[in-house]
C-alpha positions as a Markdown table, in Angstrom:
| # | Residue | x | y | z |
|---|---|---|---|---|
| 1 | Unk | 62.3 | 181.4 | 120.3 |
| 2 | Unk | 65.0 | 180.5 | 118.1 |
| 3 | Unk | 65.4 | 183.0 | 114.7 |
| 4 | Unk | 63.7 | 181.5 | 112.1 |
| 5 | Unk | 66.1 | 183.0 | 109.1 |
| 6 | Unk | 68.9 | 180.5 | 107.6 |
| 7 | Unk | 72.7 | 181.1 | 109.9 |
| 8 | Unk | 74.5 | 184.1 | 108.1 |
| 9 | Unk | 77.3 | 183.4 | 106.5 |
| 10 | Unk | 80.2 | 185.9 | 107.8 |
| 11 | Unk | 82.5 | 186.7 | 105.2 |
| 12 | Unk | 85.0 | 188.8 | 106.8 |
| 13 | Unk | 85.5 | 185.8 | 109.0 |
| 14 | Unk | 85.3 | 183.3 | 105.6 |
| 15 | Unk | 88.4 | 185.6 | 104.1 |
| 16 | Unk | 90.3 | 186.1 | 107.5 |
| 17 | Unk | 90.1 | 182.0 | 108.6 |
| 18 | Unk | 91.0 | 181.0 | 104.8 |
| 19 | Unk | 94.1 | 182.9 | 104.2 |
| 20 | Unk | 95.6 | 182.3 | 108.0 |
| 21 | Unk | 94.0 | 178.9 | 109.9 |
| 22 | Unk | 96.0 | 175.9 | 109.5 |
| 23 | Unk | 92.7 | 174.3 | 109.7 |
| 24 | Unk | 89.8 | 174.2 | 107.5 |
| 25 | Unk | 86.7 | 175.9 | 109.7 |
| 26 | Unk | 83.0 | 176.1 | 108.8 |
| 27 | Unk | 81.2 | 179.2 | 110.7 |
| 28 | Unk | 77.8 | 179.9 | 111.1 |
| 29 | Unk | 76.1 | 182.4 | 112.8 |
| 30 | Unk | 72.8 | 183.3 | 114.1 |
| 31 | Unk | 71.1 | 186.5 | 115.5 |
| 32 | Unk | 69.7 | 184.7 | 118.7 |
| 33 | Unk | 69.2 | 181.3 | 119.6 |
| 34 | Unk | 68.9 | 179.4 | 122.6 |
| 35 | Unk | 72.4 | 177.8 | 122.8 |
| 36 | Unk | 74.9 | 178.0 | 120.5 |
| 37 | Unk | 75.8 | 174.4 | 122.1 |
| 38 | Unk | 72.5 | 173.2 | 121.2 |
| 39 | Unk | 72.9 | 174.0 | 117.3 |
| 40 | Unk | 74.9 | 171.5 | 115.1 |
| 41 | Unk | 76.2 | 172.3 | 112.2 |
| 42 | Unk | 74.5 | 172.3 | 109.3 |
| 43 | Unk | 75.0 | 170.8 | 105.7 |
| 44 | Unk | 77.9 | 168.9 | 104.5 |
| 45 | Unk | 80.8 | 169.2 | 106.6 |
| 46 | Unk | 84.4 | 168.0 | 105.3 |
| 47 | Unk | 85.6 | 164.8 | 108.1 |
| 48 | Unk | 88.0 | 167.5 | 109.3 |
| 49 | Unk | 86.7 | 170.4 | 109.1 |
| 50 | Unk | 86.0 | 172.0 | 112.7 |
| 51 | Unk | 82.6 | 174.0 | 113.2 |
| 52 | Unk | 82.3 | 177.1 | 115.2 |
| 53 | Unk | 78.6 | 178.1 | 115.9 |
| 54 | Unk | 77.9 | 181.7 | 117.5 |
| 55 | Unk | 75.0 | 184.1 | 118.1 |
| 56 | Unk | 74.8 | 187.8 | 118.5 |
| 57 | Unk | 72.9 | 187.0 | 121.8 |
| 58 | Unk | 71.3 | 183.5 | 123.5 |
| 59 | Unk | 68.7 | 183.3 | 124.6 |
| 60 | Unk | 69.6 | 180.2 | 127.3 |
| 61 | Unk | 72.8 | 180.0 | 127.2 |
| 62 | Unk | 74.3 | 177.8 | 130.3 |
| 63 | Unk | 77.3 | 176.6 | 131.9 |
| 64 | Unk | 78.1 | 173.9 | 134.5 |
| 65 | Unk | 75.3 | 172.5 | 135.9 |
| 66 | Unk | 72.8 | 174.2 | 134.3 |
| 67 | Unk | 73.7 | 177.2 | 135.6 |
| 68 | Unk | 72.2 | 180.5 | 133.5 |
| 69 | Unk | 74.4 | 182.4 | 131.4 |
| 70 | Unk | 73.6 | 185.8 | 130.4 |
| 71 | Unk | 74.5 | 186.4 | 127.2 |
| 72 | Unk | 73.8 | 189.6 | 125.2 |
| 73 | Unk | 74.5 | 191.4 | 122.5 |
| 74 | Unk | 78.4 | 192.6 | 122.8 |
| 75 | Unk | 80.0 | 188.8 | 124.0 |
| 76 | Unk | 81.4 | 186.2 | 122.4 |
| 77 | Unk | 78.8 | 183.4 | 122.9 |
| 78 | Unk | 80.4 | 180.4 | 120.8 |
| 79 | Unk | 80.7 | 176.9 | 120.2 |
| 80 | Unk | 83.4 | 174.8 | 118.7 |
| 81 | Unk | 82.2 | 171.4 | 117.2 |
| 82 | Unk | 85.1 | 169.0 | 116.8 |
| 83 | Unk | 84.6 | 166.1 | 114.9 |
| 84 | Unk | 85.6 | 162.4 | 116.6 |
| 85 | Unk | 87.6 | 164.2 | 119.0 |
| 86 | Unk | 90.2 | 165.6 | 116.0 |
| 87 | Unk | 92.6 | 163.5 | 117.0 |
| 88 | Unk | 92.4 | 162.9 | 120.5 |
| 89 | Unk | 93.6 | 159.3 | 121.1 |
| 90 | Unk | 93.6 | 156.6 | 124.2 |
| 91 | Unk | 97.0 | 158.2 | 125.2 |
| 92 | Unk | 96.2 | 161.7 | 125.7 |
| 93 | Unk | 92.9 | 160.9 | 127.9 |
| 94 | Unk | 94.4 | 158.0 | 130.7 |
| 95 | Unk | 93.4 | 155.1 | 128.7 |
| 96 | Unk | 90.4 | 157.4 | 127.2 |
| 97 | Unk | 88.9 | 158.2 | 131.0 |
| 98 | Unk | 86.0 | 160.2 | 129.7 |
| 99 | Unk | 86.3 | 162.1 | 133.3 |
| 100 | Unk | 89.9 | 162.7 | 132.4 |
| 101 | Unk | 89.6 | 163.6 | 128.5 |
| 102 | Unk | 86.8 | 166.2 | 129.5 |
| 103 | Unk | 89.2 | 168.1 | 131.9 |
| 104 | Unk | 91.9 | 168.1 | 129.6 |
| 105 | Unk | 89.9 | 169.7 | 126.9 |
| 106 | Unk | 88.6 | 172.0 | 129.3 |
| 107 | Unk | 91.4 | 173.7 | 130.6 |
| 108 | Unk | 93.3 | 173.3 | 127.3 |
| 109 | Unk | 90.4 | 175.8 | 126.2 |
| 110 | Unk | 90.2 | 177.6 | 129.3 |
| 111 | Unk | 94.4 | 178.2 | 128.6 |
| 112 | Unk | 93.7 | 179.5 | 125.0 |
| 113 | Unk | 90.6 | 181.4 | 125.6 |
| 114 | Unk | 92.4 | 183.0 | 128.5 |
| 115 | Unk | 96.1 | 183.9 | 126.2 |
| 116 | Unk | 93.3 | 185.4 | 123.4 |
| 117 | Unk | 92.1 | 187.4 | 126.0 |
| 118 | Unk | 95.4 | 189.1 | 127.2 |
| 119 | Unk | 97.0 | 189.6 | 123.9 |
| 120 | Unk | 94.1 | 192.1 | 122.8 |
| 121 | Unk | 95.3 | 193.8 | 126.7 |
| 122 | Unk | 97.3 | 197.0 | 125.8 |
| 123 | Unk | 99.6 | 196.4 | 128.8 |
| 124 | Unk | 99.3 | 192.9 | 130.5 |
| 125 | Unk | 101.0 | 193.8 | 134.0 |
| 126 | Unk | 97.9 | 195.9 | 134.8 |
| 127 | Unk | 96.0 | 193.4 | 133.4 |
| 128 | Unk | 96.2 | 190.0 | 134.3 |
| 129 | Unk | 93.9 | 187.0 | 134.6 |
| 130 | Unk | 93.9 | 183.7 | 136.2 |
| 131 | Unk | 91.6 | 180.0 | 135.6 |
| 132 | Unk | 89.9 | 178.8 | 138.1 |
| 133 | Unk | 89.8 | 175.3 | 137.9 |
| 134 | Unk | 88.2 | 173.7 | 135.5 |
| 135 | Unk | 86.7 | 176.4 | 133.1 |
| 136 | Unk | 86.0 | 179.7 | 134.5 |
| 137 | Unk | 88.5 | 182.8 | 133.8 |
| 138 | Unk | 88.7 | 185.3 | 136.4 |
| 139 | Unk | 90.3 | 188.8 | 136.6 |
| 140 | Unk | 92.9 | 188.4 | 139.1 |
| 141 | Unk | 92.7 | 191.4 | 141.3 |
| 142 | Unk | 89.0 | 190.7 | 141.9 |
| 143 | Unk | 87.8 | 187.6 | 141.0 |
| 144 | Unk | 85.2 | 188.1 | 138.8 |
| 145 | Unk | 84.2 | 186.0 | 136.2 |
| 146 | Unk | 85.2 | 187.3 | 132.5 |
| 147 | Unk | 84.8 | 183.7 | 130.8 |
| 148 | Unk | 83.8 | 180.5 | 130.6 |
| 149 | Unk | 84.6 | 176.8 | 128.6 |
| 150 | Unk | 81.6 | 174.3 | 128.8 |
| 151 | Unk | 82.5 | 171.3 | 127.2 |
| 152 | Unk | 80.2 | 168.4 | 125.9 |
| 153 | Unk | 80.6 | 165.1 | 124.4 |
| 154 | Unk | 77.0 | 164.1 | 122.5 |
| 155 | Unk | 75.8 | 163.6 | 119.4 |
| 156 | Unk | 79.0 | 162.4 | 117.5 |
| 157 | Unk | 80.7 | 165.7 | 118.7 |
| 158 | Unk | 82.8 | 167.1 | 121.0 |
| 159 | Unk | 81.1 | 170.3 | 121.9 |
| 160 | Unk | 83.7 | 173.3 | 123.1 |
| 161 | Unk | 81.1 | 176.2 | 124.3 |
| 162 | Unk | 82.8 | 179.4 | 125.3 |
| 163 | Unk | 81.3 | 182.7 | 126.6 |
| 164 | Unk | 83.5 | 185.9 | 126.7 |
| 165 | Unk | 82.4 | 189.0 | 128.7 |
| 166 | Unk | 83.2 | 191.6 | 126.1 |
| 167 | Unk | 81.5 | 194.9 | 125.1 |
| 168 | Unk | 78.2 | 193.7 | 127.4 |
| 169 | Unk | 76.5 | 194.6 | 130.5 |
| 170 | Unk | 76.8 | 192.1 | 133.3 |
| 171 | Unk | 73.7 | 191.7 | 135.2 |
| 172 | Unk | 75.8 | 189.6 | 138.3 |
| 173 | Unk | 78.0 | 192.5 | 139.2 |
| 174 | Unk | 78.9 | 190.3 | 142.4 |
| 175 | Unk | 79.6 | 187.2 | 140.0 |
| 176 | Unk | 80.8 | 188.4 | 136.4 |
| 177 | Unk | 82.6 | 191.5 | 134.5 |
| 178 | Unk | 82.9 | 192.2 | 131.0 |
| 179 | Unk | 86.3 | 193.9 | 130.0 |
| 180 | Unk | 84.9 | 197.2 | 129.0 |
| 181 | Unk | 83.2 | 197.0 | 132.9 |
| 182 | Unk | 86.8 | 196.4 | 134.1 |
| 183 | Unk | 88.7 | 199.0 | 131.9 |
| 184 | Unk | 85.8 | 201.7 | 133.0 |
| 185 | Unk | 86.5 | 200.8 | 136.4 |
| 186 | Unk | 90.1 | 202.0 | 136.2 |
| 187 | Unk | 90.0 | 204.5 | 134.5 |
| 188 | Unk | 91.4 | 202.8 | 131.5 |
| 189 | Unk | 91.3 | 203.0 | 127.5 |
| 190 | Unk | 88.4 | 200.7 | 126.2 |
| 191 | Unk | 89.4 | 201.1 | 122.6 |
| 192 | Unk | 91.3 | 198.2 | 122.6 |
| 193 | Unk | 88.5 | 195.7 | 123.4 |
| 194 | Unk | 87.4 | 193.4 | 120.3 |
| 195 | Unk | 84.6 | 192.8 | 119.3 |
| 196 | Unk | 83.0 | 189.6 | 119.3 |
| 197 | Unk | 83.8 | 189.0 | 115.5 |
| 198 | Unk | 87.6 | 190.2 | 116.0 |
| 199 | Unk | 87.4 | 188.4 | 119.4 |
| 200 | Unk | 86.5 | 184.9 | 117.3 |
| 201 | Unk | 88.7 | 185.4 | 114.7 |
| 202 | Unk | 91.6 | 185.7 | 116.9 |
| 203 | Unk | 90.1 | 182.8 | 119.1 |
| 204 | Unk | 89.8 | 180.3 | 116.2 |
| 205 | Unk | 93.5 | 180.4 | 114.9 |
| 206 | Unk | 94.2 | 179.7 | 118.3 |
| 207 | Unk | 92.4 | 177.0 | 118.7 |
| 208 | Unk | 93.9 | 176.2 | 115.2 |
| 209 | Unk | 96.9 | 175.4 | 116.6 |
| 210 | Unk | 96.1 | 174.0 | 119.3 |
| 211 | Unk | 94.1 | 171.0 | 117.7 |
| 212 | Unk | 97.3 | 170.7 | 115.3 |
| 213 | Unk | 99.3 | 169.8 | 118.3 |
| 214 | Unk | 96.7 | 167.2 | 119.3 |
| 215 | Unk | 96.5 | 165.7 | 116.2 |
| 216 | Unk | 100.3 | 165.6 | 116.0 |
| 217 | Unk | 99.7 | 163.1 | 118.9 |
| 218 | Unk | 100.8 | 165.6 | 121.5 |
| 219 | Unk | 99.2 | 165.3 | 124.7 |
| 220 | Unk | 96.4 | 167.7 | 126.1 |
| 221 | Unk | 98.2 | 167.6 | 129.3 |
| 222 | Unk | 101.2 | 170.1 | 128.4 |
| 223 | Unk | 98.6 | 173.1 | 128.1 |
């Protein structure tokens, strides 16, 4: 069942996207709901402003193929709404192959999700992470699954889902780690590890810049 109360409006991310994003963002975010790719934004919504939905927990959350994601309390469980593809033109997609446009986007995330990642890493030799293609990150040494992009083009929006493995439990040990699984594994500090709200924060200006270089007409394919 989704939460019935209105999407809170996080301030600290209000004051931290406003004085450093080079693009305007709206954020809402819920307590639990089924799929943060599921929930549009709400209200008015400036033509370029970009949306990021996120939830404390989902409830049924998914990736590829319908595939289950577990997502609770302690991730990142977000989606980025982009608005007529912010910028993306016939160029940067093969003569607008949808096939094409939605692996560019995807490992275009994948690539920033996966940089956000590593530059919270207090030493990034002993830490290093790789994407397998087309939208999972995976801790190098082991394979396991730490993230994942699912993107979707419906409903007049181009829908950038990601789910981080932060502070959470994994039930799939075989499958998936969260970072504070992985630094408790080796014996290393977990103090370093974001939260979700730090996590998206960092994630957004990111993304930030990455949709400035696509709407400065540079192509998807360089990431």
């Amino acid at each position: 069942m989704n939460d019935a109360r209105p999407p809170k409006r996080l301030h600290l991310w209000e004051k931290f996207l406003s004085e450093s994003a080079p693009i305007l963002f709206k954020v809402e975010c819920f307590k639990s709901i089924s799929s943060t790719m599921d929930q549009p934004p709400q209200g008015p919504h400036p033509e370029d402003a970009v949306s990021l939905v996120m939830a404390e927990s989902q409830l049924g959350g998914r990736g590829t193929h319908g595939k289950t994601w577990i997502s609770p309390a302690g991730g990142f469980w977000g989606t980025f709404y982009l608005p007529h593809y912010s910028g993306l033109t016939t160029s940067d997609s093969y003569n607008f192959n949808p096939h094409a446009l939605w692996q560019g986007v995807t490992l275009a995330i994948g690539q920033v999700v996966l940089a956000t990642i590593e530059n919270f890493a207090p030493c990034k030799k002993r830490f290093q992470l790789r994407v397998k293609w087309p939208n999972d990150i995976l801790f190098a040494d082991c394979g396991l699954k730490v993230a994942g992009v699912l993107v979707e083009s419906r409903g007049g929006w181009l829908r950038c889902g990601i789910g981080v493995n932060l502070q959470n439990e994994t039930s799939s040990v075989d499958v998936a780690c969260s970072l504070i699984e992985y630094a408790k594994q080796f014996g290393a500090d977990t103090l370093w590890i974001p939260t979700p709200v730090e996590f998206g924060g960092a994630l957004a200006n990111n993304i930030a810049s990455l949709l400035l270089d696509w709407r400065n007409n540079k192509s998807i394919y360089a990431y």
